[in-house]
Wavefront OBJ file of the C-alpha trace (Angstrom):
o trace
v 28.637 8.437 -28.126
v 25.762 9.922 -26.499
v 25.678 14.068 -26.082
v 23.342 16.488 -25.340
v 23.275 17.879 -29.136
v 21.978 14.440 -30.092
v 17.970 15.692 -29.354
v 15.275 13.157 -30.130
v 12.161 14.475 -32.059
v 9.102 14.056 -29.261
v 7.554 10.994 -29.388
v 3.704 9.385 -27.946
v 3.175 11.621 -24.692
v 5.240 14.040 -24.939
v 4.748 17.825 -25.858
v 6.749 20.675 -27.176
v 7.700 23.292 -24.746
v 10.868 25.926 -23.616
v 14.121 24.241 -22.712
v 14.653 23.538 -18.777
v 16.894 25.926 -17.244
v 20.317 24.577 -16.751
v 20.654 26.356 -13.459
v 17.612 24.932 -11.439
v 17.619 21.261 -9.701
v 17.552 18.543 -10.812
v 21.004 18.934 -11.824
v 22.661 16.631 -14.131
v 24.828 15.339 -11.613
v 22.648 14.882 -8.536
v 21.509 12.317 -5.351
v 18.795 11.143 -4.031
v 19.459 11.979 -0.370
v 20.381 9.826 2.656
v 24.275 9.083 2.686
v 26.281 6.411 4.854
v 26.270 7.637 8.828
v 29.381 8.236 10.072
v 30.380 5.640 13.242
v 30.382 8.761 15.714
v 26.617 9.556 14.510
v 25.753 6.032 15.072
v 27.048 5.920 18.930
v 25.503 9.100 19.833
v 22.010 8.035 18.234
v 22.555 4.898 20.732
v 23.956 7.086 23.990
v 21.302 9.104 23.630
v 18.328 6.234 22.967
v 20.243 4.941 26.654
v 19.960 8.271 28.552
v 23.719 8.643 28.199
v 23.905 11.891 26.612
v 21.150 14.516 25.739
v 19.548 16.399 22.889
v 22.047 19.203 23.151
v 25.084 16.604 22.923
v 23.582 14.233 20.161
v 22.783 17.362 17.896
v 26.145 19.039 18.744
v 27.887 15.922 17.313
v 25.473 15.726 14.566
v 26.329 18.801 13.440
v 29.758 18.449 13.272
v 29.218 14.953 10.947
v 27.041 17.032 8.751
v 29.216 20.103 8.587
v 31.679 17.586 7.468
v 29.393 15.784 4.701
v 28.355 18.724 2.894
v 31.888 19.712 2.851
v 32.484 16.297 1.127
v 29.727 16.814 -1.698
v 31.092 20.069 -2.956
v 34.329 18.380 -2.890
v 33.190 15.654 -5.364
v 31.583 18.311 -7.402
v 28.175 17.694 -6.517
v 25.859 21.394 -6.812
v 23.375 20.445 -4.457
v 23.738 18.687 -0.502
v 21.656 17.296 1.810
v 22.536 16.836 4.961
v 22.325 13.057 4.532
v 19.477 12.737 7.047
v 21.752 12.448 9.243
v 19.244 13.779 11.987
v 16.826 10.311 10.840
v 16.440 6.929 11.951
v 14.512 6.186 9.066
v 13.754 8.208 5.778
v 9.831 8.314 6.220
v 8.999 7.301 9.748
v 10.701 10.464 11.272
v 8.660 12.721 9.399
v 5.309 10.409 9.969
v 5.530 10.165 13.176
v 5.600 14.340 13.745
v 2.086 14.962 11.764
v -0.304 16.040 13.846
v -3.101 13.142 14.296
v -0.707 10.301 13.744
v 0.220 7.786 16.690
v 2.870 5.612 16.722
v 1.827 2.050 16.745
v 5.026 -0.181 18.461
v 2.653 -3.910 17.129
v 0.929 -2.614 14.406
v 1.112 -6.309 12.136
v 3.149 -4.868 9.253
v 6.060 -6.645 7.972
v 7.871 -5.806 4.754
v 9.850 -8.686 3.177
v 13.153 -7.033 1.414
v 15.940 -9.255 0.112
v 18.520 -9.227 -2.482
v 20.683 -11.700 -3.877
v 22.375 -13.438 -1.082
v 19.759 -12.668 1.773
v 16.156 -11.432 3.373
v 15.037 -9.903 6.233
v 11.627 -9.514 7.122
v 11.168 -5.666 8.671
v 8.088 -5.318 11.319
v 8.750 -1.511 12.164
v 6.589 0.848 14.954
v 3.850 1.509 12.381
v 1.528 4.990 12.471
v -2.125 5.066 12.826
v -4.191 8.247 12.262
v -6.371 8.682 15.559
v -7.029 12.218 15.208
v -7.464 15.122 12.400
v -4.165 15.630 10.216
v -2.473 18.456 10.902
v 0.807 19.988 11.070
v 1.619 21.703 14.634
v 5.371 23.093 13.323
v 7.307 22.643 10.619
v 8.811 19.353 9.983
v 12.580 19.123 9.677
v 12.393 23.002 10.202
v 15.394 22.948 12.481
v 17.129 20.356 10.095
v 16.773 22.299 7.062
v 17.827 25.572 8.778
v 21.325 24.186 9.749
v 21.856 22.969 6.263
v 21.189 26.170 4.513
v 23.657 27.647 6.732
v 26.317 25.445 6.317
v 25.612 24.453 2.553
v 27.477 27.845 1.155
v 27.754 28.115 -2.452
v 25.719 25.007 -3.620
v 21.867 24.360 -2.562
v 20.576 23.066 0.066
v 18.167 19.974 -1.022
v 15.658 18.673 1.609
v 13.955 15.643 1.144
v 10.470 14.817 2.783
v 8.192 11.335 2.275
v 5.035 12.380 -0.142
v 1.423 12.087 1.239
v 1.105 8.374 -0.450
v 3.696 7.155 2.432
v 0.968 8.224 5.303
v -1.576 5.594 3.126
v 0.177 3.221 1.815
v 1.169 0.409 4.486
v -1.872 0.663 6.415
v -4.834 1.447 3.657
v -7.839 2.763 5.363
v -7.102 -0.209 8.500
v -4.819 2.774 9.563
v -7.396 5.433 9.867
v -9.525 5.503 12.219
v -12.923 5.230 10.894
v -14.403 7.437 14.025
v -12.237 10.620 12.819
v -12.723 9.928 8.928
v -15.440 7.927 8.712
v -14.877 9.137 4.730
v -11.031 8.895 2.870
v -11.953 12.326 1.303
v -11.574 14.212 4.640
v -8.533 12.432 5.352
v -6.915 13.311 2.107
v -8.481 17.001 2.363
v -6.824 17.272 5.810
v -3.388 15.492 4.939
v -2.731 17.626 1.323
v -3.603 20.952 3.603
v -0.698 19.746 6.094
v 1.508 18.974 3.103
v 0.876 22.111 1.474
v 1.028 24.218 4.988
v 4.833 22.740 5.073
v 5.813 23.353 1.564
v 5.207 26.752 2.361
v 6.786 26.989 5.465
v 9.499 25.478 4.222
v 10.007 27.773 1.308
v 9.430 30.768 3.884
v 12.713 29.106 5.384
v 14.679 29.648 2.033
v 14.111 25.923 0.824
v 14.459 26.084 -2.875
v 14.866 22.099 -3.923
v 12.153 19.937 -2.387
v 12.191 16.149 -3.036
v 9.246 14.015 -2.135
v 10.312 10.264 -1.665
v 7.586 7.752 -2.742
v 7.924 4.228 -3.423
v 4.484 3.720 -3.523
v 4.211 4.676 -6.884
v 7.263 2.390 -8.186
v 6.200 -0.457 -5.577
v 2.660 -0.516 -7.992
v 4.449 -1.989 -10.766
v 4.772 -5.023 -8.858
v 2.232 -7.474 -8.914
v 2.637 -8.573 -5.177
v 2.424 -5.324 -4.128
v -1.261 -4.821 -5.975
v -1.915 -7.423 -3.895
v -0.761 -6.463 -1.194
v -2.790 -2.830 -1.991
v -6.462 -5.234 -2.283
v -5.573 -6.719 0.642
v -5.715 -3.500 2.633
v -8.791 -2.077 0.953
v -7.167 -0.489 -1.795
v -7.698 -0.240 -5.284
v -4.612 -1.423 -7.014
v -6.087 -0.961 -10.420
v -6.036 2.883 -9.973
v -4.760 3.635 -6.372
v -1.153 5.094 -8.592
v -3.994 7.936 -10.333
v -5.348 8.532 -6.769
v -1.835 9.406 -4.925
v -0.955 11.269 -8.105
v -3.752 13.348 -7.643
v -3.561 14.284 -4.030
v 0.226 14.648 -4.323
v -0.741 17.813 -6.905
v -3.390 18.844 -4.222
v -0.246 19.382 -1.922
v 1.668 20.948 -4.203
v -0.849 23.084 -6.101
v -0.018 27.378 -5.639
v 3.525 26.264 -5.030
v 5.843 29.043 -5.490
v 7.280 29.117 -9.137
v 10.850 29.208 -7.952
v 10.382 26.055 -5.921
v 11.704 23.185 -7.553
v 10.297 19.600 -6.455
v 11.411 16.048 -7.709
v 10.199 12.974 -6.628
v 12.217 9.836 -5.961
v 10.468 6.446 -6.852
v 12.428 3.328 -6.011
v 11.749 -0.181 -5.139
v 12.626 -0.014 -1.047
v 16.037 0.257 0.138
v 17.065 -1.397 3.381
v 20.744 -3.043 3.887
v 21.394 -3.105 0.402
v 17.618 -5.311 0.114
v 14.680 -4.228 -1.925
v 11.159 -5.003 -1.521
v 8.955 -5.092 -4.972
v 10.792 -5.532 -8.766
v 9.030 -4.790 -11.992
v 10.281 -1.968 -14.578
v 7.461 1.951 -14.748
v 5.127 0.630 -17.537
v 2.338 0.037 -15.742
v 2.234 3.562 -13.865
v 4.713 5.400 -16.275
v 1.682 7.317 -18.709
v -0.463 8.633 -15.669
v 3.087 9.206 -13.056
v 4.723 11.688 -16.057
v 1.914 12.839 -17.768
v -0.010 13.662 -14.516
v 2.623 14.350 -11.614
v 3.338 18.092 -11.562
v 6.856 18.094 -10.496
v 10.222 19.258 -12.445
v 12.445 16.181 -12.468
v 11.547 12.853 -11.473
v 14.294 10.055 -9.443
v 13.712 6.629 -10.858
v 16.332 4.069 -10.142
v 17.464 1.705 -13.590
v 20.425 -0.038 -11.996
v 19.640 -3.563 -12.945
v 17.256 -5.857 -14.590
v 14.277 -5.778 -11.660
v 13.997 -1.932 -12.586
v 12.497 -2.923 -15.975
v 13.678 -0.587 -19.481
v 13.471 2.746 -20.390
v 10.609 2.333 -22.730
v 8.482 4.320 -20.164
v 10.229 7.689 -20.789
v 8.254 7.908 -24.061
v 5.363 9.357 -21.669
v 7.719 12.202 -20.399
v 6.696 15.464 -21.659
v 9.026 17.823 -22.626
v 10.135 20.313 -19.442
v 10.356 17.688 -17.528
v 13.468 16.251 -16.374
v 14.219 12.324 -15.637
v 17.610 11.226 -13.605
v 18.142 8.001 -14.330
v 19.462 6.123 -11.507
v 22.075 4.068 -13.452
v 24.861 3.344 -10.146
v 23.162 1.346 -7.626
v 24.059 2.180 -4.107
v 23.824 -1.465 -2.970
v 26.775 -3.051 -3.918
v 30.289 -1.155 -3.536
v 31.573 -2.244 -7.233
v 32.209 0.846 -9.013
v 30.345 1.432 -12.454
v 31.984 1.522 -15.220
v 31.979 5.397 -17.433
v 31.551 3.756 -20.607
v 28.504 1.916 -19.649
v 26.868 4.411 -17.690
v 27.097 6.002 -21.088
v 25.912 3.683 -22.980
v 23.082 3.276 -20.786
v 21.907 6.855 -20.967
v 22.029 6.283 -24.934
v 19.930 3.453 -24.789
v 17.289 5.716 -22.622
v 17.613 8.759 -25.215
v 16.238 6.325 -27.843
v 13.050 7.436 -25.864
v 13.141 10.725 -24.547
v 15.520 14.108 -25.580
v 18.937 13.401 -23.926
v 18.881 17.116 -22.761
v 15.819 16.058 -20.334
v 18.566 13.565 -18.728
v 20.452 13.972 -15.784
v 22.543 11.083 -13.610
v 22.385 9.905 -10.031
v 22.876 6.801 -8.136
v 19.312 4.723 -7.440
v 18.790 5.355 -3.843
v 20.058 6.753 -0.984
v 23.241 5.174 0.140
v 20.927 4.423 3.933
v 17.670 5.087 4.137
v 17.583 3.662 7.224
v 19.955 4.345 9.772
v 22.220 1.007 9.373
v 23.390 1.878 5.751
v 23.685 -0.039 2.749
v 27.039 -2.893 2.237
v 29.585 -0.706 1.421
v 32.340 1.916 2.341
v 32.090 5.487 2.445
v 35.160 5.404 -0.072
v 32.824 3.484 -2.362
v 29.879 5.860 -1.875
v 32.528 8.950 -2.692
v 33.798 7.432 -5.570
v 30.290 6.506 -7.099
v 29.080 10.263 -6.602
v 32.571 11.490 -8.305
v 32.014 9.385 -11.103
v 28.629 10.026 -11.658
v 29.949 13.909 -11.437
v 32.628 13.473 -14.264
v 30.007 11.358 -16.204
v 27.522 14.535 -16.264
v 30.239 16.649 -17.064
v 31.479 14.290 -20.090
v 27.952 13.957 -21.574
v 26.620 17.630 -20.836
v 29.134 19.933 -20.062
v 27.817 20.259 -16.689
v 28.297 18.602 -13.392
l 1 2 3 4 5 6 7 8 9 10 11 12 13 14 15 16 17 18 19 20 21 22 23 24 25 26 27 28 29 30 31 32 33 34 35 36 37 38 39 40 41 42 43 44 45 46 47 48 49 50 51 52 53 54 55 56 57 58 59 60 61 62 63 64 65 66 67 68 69 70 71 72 73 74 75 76 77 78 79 80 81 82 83 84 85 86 87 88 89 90 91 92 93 94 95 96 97 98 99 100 101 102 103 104 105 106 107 108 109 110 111 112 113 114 115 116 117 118 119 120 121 122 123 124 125 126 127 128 129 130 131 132 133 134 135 136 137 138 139 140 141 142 143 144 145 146 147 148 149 150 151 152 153 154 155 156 157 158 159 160 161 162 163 164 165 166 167 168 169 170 171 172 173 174 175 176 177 178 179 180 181 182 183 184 185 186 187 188 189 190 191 192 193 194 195 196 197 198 199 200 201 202 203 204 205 206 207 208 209 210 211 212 213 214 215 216 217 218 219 220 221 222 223 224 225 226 227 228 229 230 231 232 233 234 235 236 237 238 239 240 241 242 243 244 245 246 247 248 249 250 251 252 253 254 255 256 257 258 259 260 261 262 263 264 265 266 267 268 269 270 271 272 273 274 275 276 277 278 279 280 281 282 283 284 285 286 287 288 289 290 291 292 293 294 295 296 297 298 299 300 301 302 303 304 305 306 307 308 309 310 311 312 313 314 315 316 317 318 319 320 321 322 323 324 325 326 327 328 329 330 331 332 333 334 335 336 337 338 339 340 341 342 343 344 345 346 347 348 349 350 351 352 353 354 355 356 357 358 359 360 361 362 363 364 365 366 367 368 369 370 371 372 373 374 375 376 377 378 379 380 381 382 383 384 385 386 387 388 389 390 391 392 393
């Protein structure tokens, strides 16, 4: 049985360095972010889209749902919380649409195909378009992260943010107006200055676990979505190595008591997904190159590929693998989860392992096919699973 004495000698990619510190995220037991909105949530958001109720109501009864959700993640053991986004209608958009220079486009021609097993739906969202300079005119989920540090108590307060890649990505350079960046480089110069402006603001507010969600970089695996990245005037051969590089451009002079993961999965909509295909084809340049502290890749089925990438993962790094899949209530079995983490330590030092689900439980605001029961239970489990393999939950 797989333990965290069982320490693989480094293989190709990976380098020799001081142990990671047992107290700083990510934590062995940890989760990506968005959780299932509670009904009450869900009715305001809709009173207050139809003028029923205001601002001061909706976020009145937000915070009392979100009071009640971090309550329910130290409960299941859980050392860090997020406030579930809660305050979001979507995990990316929200954030978008609030950079200075964006404008939010309600026919902008982009549909995502996601689907799963039993169904499809084809998602044509309001889209953003850059029409003016990139900048940042407050701080982003200021407010939002505020209320969770004061409610979180003992454990930390995790906030999670889209990276720079998701302002690029859909569009390309058909997004950006030509007129204000007639060149990508001053659109990239202007967008990793607003990115790093709100990492520090953020920090100023006592943020100390910063996730950046990017499925851009997991969505390059896929074939189709290289094509889709040609199609839109990118370069699919190396656009991964570009958004790497601007993404360390943002976070470059961060404070050293910061910790930042990223989150790389597949899309997440209703329990659907968007692209398949396992890390290979971005894994050397994405570990290697990404200067983060723990990276959130999701391995809960066959479309996620094998674990051979971790042999890129250089020691001080941290990888949670993202073994129970938040679209499909079934609860995981311990045993497997465990024998799944020994399969990945064939590749990379168990000790540079911790456990989460795959995704957020609703990234957007609908939620994925199951009950909150099923979403406690799966983050208690993966909880006791941490604790069984490393001593620590």
């Amino acid at each position: 049985m797989v333990d965290a004495s069982s320490a693989q000698a480094p293989t190709a990619g990976q380098s020799s360095t001081e142990p990671i510190a047992n107290g700083r995220p990510p934590f062995r037991a940890d989760h990506v972010g968005s959780l299932l909105r509670p009904p009450a949530v869900l009715r305001a958001r809709e009173d207050f889209a139809a003028g029923k109720i205001d601002a001061d109501e909706l976020r009145g009864i937000e915070d009392e749902a979100i009071r009640e959700v971090v309550r329910k993640q130290q409960e299941v053991g859980l050392r860090s919380a997020t406030d579930g986004e809660f305050r979001r209608e979507s995990w990316h958009m929200d954030f978008i649409y609030q950079l200075g220079g964006m404008d939010k486009v309600y026919d902008g021609g982009i549909h995502v195909e996601f689907h799963n097993e039993t169904k499809s739906y084809t998602w044509a969202p309001p889209t953003a378009r850059v029409v003016s300079p990139i900048r940042l005119p407050h701080t982003i989920f200021g407010d939002a992260f505020t209320f969770l540090r004061n409610t979180a108590g003992a454990v930390t307060p995790k906030l999670t943010i889209p990276s720079p890649s998701m302002v690029h990505y859909r569009g390309g350079r058909s997004a950006i107006d030509e007129s204000v960046y007639p060149e990508l480089d001053a659109f990239w110069d202007d967008l990793t200055a607003a990115y790093a402006k709100e990492v520090r603001l953020l920090y100023d507010l006592g943020c100390r676990y910063l996730q950046l969600d990017d499925t851009s970089l997991a969505y390059m695996n896929d074939p189709a979505q290289r094509q889709h990245v040609a199609e839109v005037g990118g370069d699919p051969e190396h656009q991964h190595e570009h958004y790497i590089a601007n993404i360390n451009r943002a976070l470059a002079g961060r404070p050293a008591d910061l910790s930042i993961t990223t989150h790389m999965c597949r899309g997440n909509n209703q329990s659907m997904w968007a692209a398949e295909g396992g890390y290979e084809y971005v894994a050397e340049a994405l570990f290697n190159g990404l200067e983060v502290d723990g990276f959130f890749c999701e391995w809960d089925d066959e479309r996620s590929g094998g674990f051979e990438p971790l042999r890129f993962v250089p020691k001080g790094k941290r990888v949670v693998l993202g073994l129970v899949t938040t679209k499909r209530g079934a609860l995981e079995r311990k045993d497997d989860l465990k024998r799944r983490i020994e399969e990945a330590s064939k590749h990379i030092d168990v000790d540079q392992l911790c456990l989460s689900p795959q995704c957020g439980f609703s990234s957007t605001q609908e939620g994925n096919d199951l009950s909150p029961d099923e979403q406690w239970a799966k983050l208690r489990l993966i909880v006791e699973t941490a604790q069984e393999i490393w001593g620590e939950g």
